[in-house]
C-alpha positions, -999 to +999 in steps of 0.1 A: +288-380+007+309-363+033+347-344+021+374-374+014+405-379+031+428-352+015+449-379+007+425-394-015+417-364-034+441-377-063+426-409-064+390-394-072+374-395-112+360-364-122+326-381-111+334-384-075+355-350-080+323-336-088+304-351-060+328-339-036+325-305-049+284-302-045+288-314-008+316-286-002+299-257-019+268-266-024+262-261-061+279-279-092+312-272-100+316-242-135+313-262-164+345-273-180+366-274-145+398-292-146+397-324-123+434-307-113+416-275-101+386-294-082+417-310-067+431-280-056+401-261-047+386-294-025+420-295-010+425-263+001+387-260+014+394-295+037+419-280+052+402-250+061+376-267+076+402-287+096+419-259+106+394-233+109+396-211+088+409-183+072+415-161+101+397-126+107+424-104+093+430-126+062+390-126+054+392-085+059+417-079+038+406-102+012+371-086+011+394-048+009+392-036-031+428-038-044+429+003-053+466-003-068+459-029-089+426-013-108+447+017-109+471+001-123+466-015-163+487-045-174+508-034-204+523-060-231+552-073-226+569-066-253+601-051-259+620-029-287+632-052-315+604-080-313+585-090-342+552-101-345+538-126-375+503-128-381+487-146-416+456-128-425+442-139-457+469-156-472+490-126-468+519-128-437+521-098-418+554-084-402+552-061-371+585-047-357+586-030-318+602-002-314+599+024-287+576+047-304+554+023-311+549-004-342+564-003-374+540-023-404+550-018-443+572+011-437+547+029-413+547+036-374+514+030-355+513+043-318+490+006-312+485-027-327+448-026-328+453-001-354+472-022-375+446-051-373+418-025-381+438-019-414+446-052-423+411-070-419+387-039-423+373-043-387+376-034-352+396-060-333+418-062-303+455-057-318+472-077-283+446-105-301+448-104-335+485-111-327+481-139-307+490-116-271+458-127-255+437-158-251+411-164-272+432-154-303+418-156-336+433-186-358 
């Protein structure tokens, strides 16, 4: 099977999505790939065939190591006077922001993973304990 029309990309079942995908890239798609991304991704490569290419300058600079961002470490974004909820054991937990830090049962903590620590008795990402990250515990 060759590429489809990119008009007909929306058309295609996740079958034919995947079919399309081994003759683009030559291997299966990741598991659990959204048909919306295959989509997407096929769309974007026929078009680069058709046009071709990403240019010379584009593929140099992409291939460049982005020294800014790994300097640079995503913070929360959370701001003075949030709370956070989190129910641990039957037991709801109250965090307030503040500028210093975290305030839990009367006491500031400079990070939320130290709060979690306290609360459940083991080392866990704070930013996930509260629910600030994906792949947050339930």
């Amino acid at each position: 099977m060759s590429l489809p029309p990119l008009d007909d990309l929306e058309a295609l079942d996740r079958t034919k999505l995947s079919a399309a995908w081994r003759d683009a890239f030559e291997r299966r798609p990741p598991p659990r790939t959204s048909q919306l991304f295959m989509r997407r991704a096929l769309a974007f490569e026929i078009q680069s065939r058709r046009h071709g290419g990403l240019t010379k300058a584009t593929q140099k600079a992409l291939s460049k190591p982005n020294v800014a961002a790994a300097k640079t470490k995503p913070g929360l974004a959370l701001k003075s006077g949030g709370r956070l909820l989190r129910e641990w054991n039957g037991v709801t937990h109250v965090v307030d922001v503040t500028d210093d830090g975290f305030i839990w049962k009367g006491e500031t903590y400079r990070s939320l993973s130290a709060i979690a620590r306290t609360i459940t008795g083991a080392h866990w990402s704070g930013p996930r304990f509260f629910g600030l990250k994906s792949g947050a515990a339930k």
